[in-house]
N, C-alpha and C positions, 0 to 999 in steps of 0.2 A: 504494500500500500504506500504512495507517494506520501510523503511529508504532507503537513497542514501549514499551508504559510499563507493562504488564501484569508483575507482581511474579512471575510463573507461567510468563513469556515464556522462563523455559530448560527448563521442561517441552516434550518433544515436544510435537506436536499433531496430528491425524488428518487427511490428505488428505482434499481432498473434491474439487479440481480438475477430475478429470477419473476415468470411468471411474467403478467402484462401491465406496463407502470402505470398504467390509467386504468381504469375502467369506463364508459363510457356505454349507459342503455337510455331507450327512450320506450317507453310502452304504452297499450292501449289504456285507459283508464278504465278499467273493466276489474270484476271480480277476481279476474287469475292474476293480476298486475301483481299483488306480494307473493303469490307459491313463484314468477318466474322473477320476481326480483332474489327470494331466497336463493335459489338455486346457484342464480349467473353470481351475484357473490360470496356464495357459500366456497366456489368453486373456483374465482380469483384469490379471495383465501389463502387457498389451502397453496396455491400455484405461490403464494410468499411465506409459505411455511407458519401460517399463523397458528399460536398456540391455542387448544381447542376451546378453551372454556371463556376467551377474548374472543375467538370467532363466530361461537353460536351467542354469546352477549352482540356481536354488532349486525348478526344475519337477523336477530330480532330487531333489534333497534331499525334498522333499515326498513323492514316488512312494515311493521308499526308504522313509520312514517308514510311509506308507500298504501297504506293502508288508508293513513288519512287524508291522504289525495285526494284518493280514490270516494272515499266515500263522503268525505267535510266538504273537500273543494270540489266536487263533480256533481255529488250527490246520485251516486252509483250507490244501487241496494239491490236486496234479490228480487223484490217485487216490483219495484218501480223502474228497472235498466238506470237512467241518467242520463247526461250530457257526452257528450261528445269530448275526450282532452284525454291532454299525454301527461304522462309523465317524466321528468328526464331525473336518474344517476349517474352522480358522478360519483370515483371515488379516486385516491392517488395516497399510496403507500412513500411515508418519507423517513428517511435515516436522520438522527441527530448524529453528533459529534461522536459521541461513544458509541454508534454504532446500534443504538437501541431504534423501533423501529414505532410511529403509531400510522395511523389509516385517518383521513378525513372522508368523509360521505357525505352527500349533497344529495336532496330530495327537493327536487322543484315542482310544482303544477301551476297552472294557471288560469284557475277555478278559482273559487269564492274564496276569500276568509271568513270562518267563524274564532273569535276569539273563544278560549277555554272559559266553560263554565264555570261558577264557583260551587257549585251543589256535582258532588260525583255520582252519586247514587250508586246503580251497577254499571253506570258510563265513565267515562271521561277520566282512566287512565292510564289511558296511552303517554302523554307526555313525561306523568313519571315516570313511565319504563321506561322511555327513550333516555332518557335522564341517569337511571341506575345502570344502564347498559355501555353508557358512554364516560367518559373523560370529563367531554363540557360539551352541551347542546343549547345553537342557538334557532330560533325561531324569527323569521320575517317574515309577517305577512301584512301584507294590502290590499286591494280591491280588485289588484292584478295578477292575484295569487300568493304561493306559500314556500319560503325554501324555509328546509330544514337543515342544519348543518351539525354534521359530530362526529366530534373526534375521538377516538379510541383514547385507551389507557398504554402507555408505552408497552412494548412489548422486548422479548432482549433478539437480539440480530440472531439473523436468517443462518440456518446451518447448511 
């Protein structure tokens, strides 16, 4: 491994080891949008050697959000179908200095906002999961839609 003389060297830096340094889906806003959001990155994952019990924490975290695309900002349900709208993931695996590695994940739609309720009953929480699953999750939304954004818990470098 070269020296670190690079003035930038405490900036992350993008995986590219192993596996595909971005991930990048776009899907229908429909009821299977989380089992194929699970999957595609269940399965970039594993292609970074993530450690399992941080990978099924952000393959939920991810679902969940794709979840509330789907159903918050589209208003896709079993009975009623919904709107028409996509949804886009991103995700990108980054190395710190020591070599430790975390994941950011982005859930965009372009569907409504509802802001969270205050009263959960047997609803509304999803946002603490995504919360307990992740590192630090932020939430923007406006009248132009929803990103969700989180970052994993460091993990230790790829073998």
């Amino acid at each position: 491994m070269p020296p670190r003389s690079d003035p930038d060297e405490l900036n992350p830096r993008r995986a590219t080891a192993r596996g595909e340094a971005d991930l990048r889906m776009t899907l229908l806003a429909g009821m299977a949008a989380p089992a194929l959001a699970r999957a595609r990155i269940s399965r970039w994952l594993d292609a970074h050697g993530w450690p399992q019990e941080q990978h099924d924490d952000l393959v939920l975290a991810v679902s969940e959000a794709v979840s509330n695309s789907v159903e918050h900002g589209y208003g896709v349900n079993h009975t009623t179908g919904g709107h028409d709208g996509l949804v886009e993931v991103h995700g990108v695996v980054y190395t710190e200095p020591d070599e430790h590695r975390f994941a950011v994940l982005t859930v965009t739609d372009h569907g409504s906002w509802l802001p969270p309720s205050a009263e959960r009953g047997n609803r509304r929480h999803g946002m603490p999961l995504m919360e307990a699953c992740a590192e630090s999750m932020t939430v923007d939304g406006t009248g132009h839609g929803t990103t969700v954004v989180l970052r994993s818990r460091p993990v230790p470098p790829a073998r």
